[in-house]
Structures are given as C-alpha cells and as structure tokens.
N, C-alpha and C positions, 0 to 999 in steps of 0.2 A: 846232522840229520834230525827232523821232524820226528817226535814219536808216530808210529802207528795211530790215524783215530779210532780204527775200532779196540775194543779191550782182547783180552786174551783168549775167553767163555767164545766168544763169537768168532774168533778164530777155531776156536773146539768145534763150533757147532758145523762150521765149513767144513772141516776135516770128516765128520760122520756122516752129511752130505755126500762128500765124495766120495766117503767108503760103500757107503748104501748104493749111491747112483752106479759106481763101478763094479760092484757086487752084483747087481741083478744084470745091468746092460752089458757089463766085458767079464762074462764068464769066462775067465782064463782058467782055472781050475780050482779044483775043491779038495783040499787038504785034510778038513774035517767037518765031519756031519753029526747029525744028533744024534747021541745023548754025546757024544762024545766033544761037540761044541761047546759043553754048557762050562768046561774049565776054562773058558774066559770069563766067567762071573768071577773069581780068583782075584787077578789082576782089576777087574773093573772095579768091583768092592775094594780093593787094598785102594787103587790108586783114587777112585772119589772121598774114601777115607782119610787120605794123605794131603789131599789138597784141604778138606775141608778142617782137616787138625790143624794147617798150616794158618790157613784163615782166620781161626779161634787165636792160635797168638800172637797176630798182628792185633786183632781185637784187643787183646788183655795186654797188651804192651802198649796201645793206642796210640798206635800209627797209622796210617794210611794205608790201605790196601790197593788202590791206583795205583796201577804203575805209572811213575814220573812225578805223580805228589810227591812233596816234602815230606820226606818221613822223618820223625822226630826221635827214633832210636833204631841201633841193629838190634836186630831181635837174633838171637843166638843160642833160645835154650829149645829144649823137644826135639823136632826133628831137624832146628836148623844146625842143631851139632852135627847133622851127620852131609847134611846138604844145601846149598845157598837159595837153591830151589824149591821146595817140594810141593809146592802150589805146582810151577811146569812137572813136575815129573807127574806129579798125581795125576795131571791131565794125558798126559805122552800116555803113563797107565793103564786109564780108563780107556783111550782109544786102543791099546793093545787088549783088549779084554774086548771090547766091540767087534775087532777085526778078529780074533777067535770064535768068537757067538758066532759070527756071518760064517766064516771056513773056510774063504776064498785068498785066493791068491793078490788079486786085484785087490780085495778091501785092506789089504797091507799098504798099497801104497802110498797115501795120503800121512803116513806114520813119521816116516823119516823127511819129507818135507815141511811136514807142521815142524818136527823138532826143529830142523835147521833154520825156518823162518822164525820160533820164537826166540833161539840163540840167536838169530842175527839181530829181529828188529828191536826183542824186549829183552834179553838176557844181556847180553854186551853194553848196552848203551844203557839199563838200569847200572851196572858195576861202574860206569864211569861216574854216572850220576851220584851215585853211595861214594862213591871214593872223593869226589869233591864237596860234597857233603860230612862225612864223616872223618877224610883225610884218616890217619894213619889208622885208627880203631875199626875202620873196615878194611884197608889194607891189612892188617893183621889177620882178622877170619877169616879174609880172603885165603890169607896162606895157609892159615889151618884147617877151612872146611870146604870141601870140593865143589866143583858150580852142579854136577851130577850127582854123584854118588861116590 
C-alpha cells in the first residue's frame, strides 16, 4: 500500500472542518456550553503540547519527521518511553479539546474516524517500515512501549 499523500497536520485540519461543519449544520445535541465548554482548552493545550514536545525530539535525535522518510534512529527517550506515538495522540487530543470547546455531540464524530484512519494509513504501515528498517531494535520498543498509551 502507497503511503497517504497528504501528511498528517491536514488530515488534523479535515477533521476540525468536519467537526465545525457538523457542529453548526447537524445540531444533534449540546452536551456543554459556556463557561463550562472552555475544559476542553485542558486536553487541546496538553495534546498541541504533546505533539509539539514529540517533534522537538525527532529534531534533536535528527531524524526525519515525514512519515515514511528514512529515519536514521528510534527515538525512545521523553515521551516516547511511555508511547510510540505521541505526535498522533497529541493531535487525537487537540481535536478532543476542539470538540469540547464546540459541546456538541455531532462535533465528536470526526474523532474516532481520524484515529482509525491514521492507525490504518500512517501508524500500521510506519511500524512495518521501522521494523524493516531497524529489524529487531524496534521490534524490541515495540514490545516495550505501547502504539497509544
């Protein structure tokens, strides 16, 4: 299978599209409103912080941050002891932080199909790429640090 050609960011940006477009046109219901909306800065703040810390140590390990580039080492220390991801989680995050600001029902549901589409197109078929790449030294973090959490 073809990687994806868009990147990941513009998949993000699809999903908050859809949550805005679904939020105003399919008022299914409102779960929360202001001030009591604004605990999705919480989640949004943690999780653009989480992608963006992930970021910095691809940076400082200088490897690729393209998915499907050659990357030149696993990077394993910070957050990726606790997660193989946390670039995708911090975005999954950030939209769960969006879809609380909005308070609608409907803006939830772009949440769980981003997730599944970037385990399908970029999580999955990056771990094949890393494991033939790296052979047993990613197989190994594989078994020790979760694809989520």
């Amino acid at each position: 299978m073809a990687p994806p050609k868009l990147k990941p960011p513009v998949y993000v940006l699809m999903a908050l599209i859809a949550m805005a477009c679904l939020h105003y046109f399919v008022p299914i219901s409102r779960y929360l409103s202001s001030p009591f909306s604004y605990v999705g800065l919480v989640p949004l703040i943690v999780g653009v912080g989480i992608a963006f810390t992930a970021v910095r140590a691809f940076a400082r390990a200088g490897t690729p941050l393209v998915p499907f580039e050659t990357s030149t080492v696993v990077v394993k220390t910070g957050l990726y002891r606790l997660t193989r991801n946390p670039m995708y989680l911090g975005m999954v995050l950030a939209l769960v932080g969006v879809a609380l600001l909005l308070g609608s029902v409907a803006s939830l549901a772009p949440i769980p199909v981003f997730a599944w589409f970037i385990g399908r197109y970029f999580i999955r078929p990056e771990e094949v790429f890393l494991e033939g790449l790296f052979g047993a030294e990613y197989l190994e973090y594989k078994a020790q640090v979760r694809r989520w959490l």
